[in-house]
C-alpha positions in Angstrom: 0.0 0.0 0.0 1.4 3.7 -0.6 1.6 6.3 2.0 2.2 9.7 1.1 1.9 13.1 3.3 2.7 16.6 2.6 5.9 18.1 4.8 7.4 20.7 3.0 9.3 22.3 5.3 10.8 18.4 7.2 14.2 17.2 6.8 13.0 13.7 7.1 9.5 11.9 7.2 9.6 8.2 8.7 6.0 6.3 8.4 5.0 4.5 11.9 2.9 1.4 11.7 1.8 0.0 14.8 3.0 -1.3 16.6 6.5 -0.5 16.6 7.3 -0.2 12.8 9.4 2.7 11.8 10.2 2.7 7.5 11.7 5.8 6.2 9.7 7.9 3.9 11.7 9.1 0.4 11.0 12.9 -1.3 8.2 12.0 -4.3 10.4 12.4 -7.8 7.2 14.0 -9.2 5.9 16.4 -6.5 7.3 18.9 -4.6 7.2 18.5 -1.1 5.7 15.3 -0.7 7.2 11.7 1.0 6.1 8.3 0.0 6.8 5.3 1.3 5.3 1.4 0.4 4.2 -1.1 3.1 2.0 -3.8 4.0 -1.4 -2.8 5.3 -5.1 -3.3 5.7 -8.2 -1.8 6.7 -7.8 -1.1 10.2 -3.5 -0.6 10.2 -2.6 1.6 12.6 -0.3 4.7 11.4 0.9 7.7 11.7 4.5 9.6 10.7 7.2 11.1 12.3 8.3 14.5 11.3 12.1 15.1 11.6 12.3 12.6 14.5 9.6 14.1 16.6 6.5 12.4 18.2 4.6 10.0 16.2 1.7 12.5 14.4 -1.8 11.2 12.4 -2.5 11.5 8.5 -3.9 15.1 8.2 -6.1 13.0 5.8 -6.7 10.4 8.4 -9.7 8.4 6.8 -10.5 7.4 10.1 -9.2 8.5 13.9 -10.4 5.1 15.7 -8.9 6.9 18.9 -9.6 10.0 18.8 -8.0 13.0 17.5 -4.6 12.5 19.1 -5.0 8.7 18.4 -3.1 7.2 15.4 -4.6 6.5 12.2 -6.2 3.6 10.5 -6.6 2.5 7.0 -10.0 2.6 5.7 -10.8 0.4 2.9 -13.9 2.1 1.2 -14.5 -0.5 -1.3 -15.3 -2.7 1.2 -19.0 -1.7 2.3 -21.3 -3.8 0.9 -24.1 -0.4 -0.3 -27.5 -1.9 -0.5 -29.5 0.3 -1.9 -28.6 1.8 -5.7 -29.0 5.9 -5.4 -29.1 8.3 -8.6 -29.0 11.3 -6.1 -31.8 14.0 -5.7 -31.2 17.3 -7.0 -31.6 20.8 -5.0 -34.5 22.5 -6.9 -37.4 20.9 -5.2 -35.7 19.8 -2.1 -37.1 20.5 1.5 -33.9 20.0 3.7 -33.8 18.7 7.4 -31.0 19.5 9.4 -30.1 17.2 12.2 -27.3 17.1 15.4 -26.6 13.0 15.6 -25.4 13.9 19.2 -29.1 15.2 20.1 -31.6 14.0 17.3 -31.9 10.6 19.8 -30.0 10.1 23.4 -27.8 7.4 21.8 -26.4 10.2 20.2 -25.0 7.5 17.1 -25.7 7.3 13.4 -27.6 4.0 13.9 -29.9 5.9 16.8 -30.3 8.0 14.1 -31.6 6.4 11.3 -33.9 4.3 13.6 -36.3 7.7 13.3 -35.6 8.0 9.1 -39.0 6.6 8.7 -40.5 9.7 10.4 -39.2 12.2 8.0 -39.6 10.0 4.9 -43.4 10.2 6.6 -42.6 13.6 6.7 -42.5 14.5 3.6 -38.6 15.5 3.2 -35.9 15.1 0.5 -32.8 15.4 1.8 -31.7 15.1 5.9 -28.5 17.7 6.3 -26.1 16.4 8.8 -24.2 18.7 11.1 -20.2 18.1 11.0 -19.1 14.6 11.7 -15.8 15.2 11.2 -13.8 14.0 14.6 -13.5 16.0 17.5 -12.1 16.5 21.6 -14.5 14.2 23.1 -17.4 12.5 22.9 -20.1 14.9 22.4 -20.5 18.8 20.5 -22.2 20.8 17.5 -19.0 19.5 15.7 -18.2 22.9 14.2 -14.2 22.4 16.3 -13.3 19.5 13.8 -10.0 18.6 13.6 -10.0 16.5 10.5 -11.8 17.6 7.4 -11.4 13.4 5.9 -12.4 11.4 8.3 -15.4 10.6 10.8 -16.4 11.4 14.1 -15.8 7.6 16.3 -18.7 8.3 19.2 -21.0 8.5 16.1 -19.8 4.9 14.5 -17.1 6.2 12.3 -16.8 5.9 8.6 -18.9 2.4 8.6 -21.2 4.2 10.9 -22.0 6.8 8.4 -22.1 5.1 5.5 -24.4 2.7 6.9 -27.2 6.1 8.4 -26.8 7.1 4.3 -27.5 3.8 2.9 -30.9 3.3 4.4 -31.5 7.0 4.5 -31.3 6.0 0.7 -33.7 3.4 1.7 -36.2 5.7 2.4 -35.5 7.7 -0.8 -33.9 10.6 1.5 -30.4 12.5 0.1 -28.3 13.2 2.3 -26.2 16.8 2.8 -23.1 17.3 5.0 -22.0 20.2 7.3 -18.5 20.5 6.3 -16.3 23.3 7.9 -12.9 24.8 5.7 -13.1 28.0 7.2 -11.2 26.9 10.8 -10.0 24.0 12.6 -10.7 23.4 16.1 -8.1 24.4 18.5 -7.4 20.6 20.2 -5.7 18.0 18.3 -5.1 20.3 15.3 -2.2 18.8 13.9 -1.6 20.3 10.5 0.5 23.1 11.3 3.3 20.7 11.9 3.0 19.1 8.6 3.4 22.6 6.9 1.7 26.3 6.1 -1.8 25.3 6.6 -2.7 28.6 8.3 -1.3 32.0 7.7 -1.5 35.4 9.7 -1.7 37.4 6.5 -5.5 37.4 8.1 -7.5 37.2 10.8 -10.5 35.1 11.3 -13.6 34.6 15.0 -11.4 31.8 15.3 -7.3 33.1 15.0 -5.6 32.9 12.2 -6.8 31.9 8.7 -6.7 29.1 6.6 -4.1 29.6 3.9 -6.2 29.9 1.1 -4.0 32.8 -0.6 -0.4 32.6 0.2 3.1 30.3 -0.4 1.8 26.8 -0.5 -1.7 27.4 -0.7 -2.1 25.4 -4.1 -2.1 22.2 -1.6 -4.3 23.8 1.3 -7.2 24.1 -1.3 -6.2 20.9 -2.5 -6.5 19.6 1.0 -9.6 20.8 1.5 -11.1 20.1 -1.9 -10.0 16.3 -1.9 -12.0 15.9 1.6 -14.9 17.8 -0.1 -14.8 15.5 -3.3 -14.2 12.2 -1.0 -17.2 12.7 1.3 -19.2 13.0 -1.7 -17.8 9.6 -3.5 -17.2 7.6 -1.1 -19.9 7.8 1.3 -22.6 8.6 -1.8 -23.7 12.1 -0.2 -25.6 14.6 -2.7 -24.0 17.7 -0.9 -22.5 19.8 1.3 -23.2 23.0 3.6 -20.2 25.1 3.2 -20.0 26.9 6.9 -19.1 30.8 7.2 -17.8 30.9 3.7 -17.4 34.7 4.6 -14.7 33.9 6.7 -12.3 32.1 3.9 -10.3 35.2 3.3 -8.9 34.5 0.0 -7.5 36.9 -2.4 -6.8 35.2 -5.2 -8.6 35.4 -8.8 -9.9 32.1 -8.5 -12.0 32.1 -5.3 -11.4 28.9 -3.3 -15.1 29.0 -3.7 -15.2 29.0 -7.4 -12.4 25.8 -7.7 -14.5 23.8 -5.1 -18.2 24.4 -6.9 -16.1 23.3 -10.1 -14.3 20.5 -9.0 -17.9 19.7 -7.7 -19.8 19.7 -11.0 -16.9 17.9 -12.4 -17.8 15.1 -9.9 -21.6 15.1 -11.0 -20.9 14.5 -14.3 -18.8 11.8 -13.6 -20.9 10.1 -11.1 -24.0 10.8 -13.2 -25.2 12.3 -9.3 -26.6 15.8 -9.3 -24.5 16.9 -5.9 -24.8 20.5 -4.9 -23.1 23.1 -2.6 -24.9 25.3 -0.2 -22.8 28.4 1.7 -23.4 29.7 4.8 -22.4 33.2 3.8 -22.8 36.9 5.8 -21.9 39.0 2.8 -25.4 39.2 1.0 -23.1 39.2 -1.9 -24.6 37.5 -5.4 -21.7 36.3 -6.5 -21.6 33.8 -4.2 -24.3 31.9 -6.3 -23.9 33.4 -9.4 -22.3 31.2 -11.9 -19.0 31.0 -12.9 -19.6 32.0 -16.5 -20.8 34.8 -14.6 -17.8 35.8 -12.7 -19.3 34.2 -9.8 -18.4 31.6 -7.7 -21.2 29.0 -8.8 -22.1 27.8 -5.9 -25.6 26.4 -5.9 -27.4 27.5 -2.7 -26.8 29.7 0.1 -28.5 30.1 3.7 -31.1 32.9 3.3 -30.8 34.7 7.2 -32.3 37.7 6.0 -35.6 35.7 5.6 -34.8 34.3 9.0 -34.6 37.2 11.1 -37.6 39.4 9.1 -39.9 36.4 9.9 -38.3 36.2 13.5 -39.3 39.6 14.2 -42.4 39.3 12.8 -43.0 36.1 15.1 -41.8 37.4 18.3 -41.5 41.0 18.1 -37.0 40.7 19.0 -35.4 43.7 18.6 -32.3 43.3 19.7 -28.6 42.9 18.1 -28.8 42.4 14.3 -33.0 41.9 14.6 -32.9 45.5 15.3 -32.7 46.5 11.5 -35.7 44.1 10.5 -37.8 45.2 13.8 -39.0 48.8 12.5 -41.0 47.3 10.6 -41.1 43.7 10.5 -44.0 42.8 7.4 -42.0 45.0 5.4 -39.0 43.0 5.6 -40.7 39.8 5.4 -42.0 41.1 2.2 -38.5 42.3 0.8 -36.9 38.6 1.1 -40.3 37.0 0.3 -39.7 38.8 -3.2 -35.9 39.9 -3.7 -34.1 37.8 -1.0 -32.0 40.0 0.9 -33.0 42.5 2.9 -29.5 44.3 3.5 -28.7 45.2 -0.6 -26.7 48.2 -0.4 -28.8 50.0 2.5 -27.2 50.6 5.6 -27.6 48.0 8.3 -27.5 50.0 12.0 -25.9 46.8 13.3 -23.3 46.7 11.7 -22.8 50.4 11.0 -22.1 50.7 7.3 -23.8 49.7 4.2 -24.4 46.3 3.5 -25.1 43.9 0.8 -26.1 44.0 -2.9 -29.1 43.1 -4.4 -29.7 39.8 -6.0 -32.2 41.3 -8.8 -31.0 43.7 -11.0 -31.5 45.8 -14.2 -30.5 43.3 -17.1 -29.2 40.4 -15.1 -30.3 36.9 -15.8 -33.1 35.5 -13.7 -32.0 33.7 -10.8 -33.8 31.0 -9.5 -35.2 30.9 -6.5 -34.2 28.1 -5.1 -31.0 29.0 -4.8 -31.8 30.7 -1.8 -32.8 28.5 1.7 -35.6 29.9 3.7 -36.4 28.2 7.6 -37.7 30.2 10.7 -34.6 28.1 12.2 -31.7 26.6 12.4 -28.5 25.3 14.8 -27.2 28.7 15.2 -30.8 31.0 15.7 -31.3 28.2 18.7 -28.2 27.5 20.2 -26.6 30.5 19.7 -28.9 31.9 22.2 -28.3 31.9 25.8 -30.2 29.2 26.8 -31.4 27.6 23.0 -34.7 28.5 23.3 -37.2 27.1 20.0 -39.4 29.5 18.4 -42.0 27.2 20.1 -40.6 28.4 23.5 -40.9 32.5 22.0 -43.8 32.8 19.8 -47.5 32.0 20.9 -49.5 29.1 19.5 -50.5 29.2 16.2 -47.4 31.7 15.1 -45.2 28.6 14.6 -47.8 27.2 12.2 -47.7 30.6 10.5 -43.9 30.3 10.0 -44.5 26.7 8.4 -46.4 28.0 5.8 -44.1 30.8 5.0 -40.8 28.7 5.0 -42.4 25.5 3.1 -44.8 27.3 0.4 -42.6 29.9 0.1 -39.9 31.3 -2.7 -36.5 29.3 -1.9 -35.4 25.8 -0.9 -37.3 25.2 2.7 -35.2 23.8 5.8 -36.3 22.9 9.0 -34.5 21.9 11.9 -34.9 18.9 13.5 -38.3 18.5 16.3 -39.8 21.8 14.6 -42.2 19.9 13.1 -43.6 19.2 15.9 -42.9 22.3 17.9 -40.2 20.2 20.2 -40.1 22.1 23.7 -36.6 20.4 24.6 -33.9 23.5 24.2 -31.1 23.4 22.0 -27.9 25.1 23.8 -24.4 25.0 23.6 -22.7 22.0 24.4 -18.4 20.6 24.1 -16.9 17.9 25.7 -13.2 19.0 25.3 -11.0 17.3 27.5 -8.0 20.1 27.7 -9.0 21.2 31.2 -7.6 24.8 30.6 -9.9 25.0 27.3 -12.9 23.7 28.7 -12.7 26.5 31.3 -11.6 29.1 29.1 -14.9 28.0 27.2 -17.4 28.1 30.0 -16.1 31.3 31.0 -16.2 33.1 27.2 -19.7 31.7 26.9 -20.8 33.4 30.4 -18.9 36.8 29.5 -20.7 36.5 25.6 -24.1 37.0 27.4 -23.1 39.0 30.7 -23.3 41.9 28.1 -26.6 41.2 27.6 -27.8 41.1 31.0 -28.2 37.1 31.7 -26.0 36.4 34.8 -23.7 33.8 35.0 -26.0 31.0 36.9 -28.1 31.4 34.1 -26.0 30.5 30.7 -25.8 26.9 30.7 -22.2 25.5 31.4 -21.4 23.8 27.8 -18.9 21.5 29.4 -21.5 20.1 32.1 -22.9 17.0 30.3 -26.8 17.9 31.5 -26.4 20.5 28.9 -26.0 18.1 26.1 -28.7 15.6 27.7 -31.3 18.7 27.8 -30.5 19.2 24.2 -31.7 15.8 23.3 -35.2 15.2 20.9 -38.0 13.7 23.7 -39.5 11.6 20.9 -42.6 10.7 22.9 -43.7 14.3 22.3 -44.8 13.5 18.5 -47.6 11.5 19.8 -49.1 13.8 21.9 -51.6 15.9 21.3 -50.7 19.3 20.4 -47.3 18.4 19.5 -49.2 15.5 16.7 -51.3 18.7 15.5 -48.9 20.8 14.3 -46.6 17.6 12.8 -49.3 17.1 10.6 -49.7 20.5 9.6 -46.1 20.3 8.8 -46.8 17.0 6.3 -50.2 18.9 5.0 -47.8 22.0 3.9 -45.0 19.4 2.6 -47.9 17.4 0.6 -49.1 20.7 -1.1 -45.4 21.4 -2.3 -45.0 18.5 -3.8 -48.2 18.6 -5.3 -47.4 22.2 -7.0 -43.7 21.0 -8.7 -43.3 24.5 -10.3 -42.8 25.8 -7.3 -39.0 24.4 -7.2 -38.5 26.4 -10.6 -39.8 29.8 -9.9 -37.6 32.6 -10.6 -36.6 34.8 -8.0 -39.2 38.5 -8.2 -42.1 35.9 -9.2 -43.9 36.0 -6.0 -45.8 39.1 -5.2 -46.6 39.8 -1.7 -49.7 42.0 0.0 -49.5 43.1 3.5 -52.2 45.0 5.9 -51.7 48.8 6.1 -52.8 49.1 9.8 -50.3 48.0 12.1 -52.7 46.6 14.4 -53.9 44.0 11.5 -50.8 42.4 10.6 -51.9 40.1 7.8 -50.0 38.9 4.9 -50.5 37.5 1.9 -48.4 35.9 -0.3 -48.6 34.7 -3.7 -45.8 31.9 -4.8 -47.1 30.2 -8.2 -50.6 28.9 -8.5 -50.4 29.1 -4.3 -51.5 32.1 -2.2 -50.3 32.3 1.3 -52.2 33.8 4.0 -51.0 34.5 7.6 -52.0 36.4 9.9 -49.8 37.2 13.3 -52.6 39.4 15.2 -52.9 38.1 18.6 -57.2 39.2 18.5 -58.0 40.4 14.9 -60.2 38.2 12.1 -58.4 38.9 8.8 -60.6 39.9 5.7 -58.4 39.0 2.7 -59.2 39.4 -1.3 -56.7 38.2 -3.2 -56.2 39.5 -6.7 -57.1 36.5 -8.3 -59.9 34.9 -7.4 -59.2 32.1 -4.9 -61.3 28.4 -6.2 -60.5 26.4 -3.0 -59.5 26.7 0.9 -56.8 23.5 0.2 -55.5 23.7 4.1 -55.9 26.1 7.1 -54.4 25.9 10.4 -57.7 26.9 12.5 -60.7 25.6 11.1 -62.9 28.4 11.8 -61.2 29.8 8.7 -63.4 30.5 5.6 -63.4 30.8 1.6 -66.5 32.9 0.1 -67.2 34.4 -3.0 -63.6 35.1 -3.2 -62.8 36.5 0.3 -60.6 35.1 2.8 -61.3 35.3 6.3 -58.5 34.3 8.7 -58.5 33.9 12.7 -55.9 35.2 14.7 -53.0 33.7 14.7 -53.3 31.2 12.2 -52.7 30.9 8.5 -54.3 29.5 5.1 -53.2 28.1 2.0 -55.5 29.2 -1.0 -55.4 28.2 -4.7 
């Protein structure tokens, strides 16, 4: 078997098999700082190499981390699963994604827990279940977003086996499957790669220290790195995408955005597979290039998280007004209406948060239409829950009947809908921050950054939830009794009732973006809105104690699903209870 590792910078590379093996590694004749040697090995070998004599150091592409991220390396043969189910993939345009924690989605907190409950979102009505990052980390349990190795897969979760097994009969089911992948930062423990060579530069700053070296000397195999996980996790484990997190934060200054190379190297993949496999960015710019295509001058990616949409509805659902809500808060239908038609609310205006101008706008004079799929709308995610102080749901904030309003919005409306995993049937378990490092000085450095983030705010320190106390992760958990029960079994099948009409309106994944059209109530005390996405109207109404008189401007032929049933169609006029919301044709 050949091993090969990138060292530029070491004198001399000796491969390690365990147990006590040592071979010497020779310079590659063909490229530049790269070592190869040949030895015996199957799945499972232990290895690792040894840079310049130093300590015994894993693959920084480890395939698989069996102990851990300071643990050795072992040899993954991925040939050797025996895939039972054929897959021809699932494209993005017409998707409604699901994004799930396998730490929390069951207390097992494993990828066979997990696809125990696959039949429940098949039921659901859902294409494609998006995994957060399952790339290894410190411990046992965490969001994953501190990865330490961008090839290989988390142990506690079942490892590479593990997660090709969860895809296989997610295939089963006829669900895709999407991947949180994270290029933008590695976590702090058991980050190896510096040693091997210039992984990270200081030419720029990052949240998270200094920056992946996207731009500078020896960058060529840093996006190579990254790109080769990117491309692996989509072959060998038969995924149809990945969610690109904080793309904003890949400072690259280059001609060729990383972005661009990636989304190419991507489409290059598809064709070859026959697969239609898709990118989706997490991205804070508002900036269309990001999903403009490339013979665009844009960086093709194929989706990007809409939190514009997020945080207009937000408002709209709970009346927020704080941090970066304050912008959307002066007047909340207004903003919902903006992204409802032109995506981003911040398109060159100026943004009080942030204290500048910000954004660009994604429809303009002469450009090609954009689709709007390209664009995915939820009323939340991981970060809107968790990154709050104690990872309250938006069933925990907004009164009954509002979360059923935000259903409609998010899965009838313009984009590519996401939910995240128990909204469907309003879960009242929290969602907070949770780590399980095992450095004791960086778990308390930690607890103690997450109680000064919110002591600004007012919330004292007994209050924030200790992320390293393992009752935080176990509160976290799904209770998956609550499905059954009454209330909670209303609004799931609300959720498959709004799913059902998507899928029975197909066009709906092909609309171009500036299609819809969008009426709201003039009086601030009504606070109605109707929406109009296709052969679909939308109706919603967030007055706590006003009935809703609606006309749309085509005449409406049937009431096809409304959330209280004292709603009523006649003669062309829509009458909507508080707090509740209707789906017209």
């Amino acid at each position: 078997m050949l091993f090969d590792v990138w060292a530029p910078t070491a004198r001399t590379v000796t491969l390690h098999l365990a147990p006590a093996t040592e071979l010497p590694m020779a310079p590659s004749p063909t490229h530049e700082g790269w070592w190869r040697a040949e030895a015996p090995a199957a799945a499972g070998t232990r290895y690792g190499f040894r840079l310049d004599g130093g300590p015994v150091l894993p693959d920084p592409r480890s395939r698989r981390l069996p102990d851990g991220p300071e643990g050795l390396s072992a040899v993954v043969d991925h040939d050797a699963y025996p895939w039972r189910h054929p897959w021809r993939g699932l494209p993005l345009p017409g998707a409604v994604l699901y994004e799930l924690h396998v730490g929390t989605f069951t207390r097992e907190g494993t990828f066979a827990a997990a696809a125990e409950h696959l039949g429940h979102l098949a039921d659901l009505g859902v294409s494609h279940v998006e995994l957060m990052p399952v790339c290894p980390f410190p411990g046992t349990h965490g969001w994953g977003y501190d990865g330490v190795a961008p090839w290989a897969v988390h142990e506690p979760y079942g490892g590479p086996d593990g997660l090709k097994a969860f895809v296989d009969a997610a295939h089963g089911h006829g669900l895709g499957v999407v991947l949180d992948v994270v290029h933008n930062h590695l976590g702090p423990s058991g980050n190896h790669l510096p040693a091997f060579g210039p992984y990270f530069t200081d030419r720029h700053r990052t949240p998270w220290g200094t920056a992946v070296n996207l731009d500078g000397p020896g960058s060529d195999e840093v996006r190579a790195h990254l790109i080769g996980s990117a491309l692996a996790f989509l072959r060998d484990y038969r995924l149809d995408g990945l969610r690109l997190d904080a793309v904003h934060a890949l400072a690259d200054s280059r001609a060729e955005h990383f972005l661009a190379e990636l989304s190419q190297a991507v489409d290059t993949l598809a064709a070859h597979t026959g697969r239609p496999l898709f990118l989706i960015a997490e991205s804070d710019l508002n900036d269309p290039r990001t999903t403009a295509p490339r013979s665009a001058n844009g960086h093709g990616v194929h989706a990007q998280w809409n939190d514009d949409f997020h945080h207009a509805l937000h408002t709209a659902l709970t009346g927020e007004a704080h941090g970066y809500y304050a912008d959307f808060a002066r007047d909340p239908l207004a903003a919902l209406a903006k992204t409802l038609t032109g995506a981003f609310f911040h398109d060159g205006g100026y943004s009080t948060f942030r204290g500048r101008r910000h954004g660009r706008p994604v429809l303009r004079p002469g450009a090609a239409e954009t689709p709007a799929h390209r664009f995915v709308a939820y009323a939340q995610t991981h970060d809107q829950i968790g990154n709050r102080a104690r990872g309250e749901r938006l069933s925990h904030l907004a009164p009954d009947g509002l979360p059923a309003c935000a259903a409609a919005l998010v899965l009838l409306g313009p984009g590519t809908p996401m939910l995240f995993m128990g909204e469907e049937w309003g879960a009242r378990t929290p969602w907070q921050y949770f780590t399980d490092h095992q450095d004791p000085e960086l778990a308390e450095a930690v607890r103690r950054g997450r109680r000064r983030e919110f002591a600004g705010h007012g919330w004292p320190a007994d209050r924030v939830p200790d992320p390293q106390d393992p009752a935080t992760r176990e509160r976290s958990c799904l209770d998956w009794s609550e499905p059954q029960r009454a209330g909670h079994a209303r609004l799931l099948d609300w959720y498959r009732t709004l799913i059902a009409l998507r899928r029975a309106h197909p066009v709906l994944a092909h609309l171009p973006l500036g299609e819809a059209d969008v009426r709201r109530s003039e009086d601030p005390d009504d606070r109605w809105l109707l929406l109009r996405n296709g052969p679909l109207h939308v109706a919603v109404n967030f007055s706590p104690d006003r009935t809703a008189t609606l006309t749309p401007p085509s005449p409406p032929t049937a009431l096809l699903a409304a959330w209280d049933p004292a709603a009523s169609l006649d003669e062309g006029t829509l009458r909507l209870p508080p707090r509740s919301a209707a789906v017209v044709r």
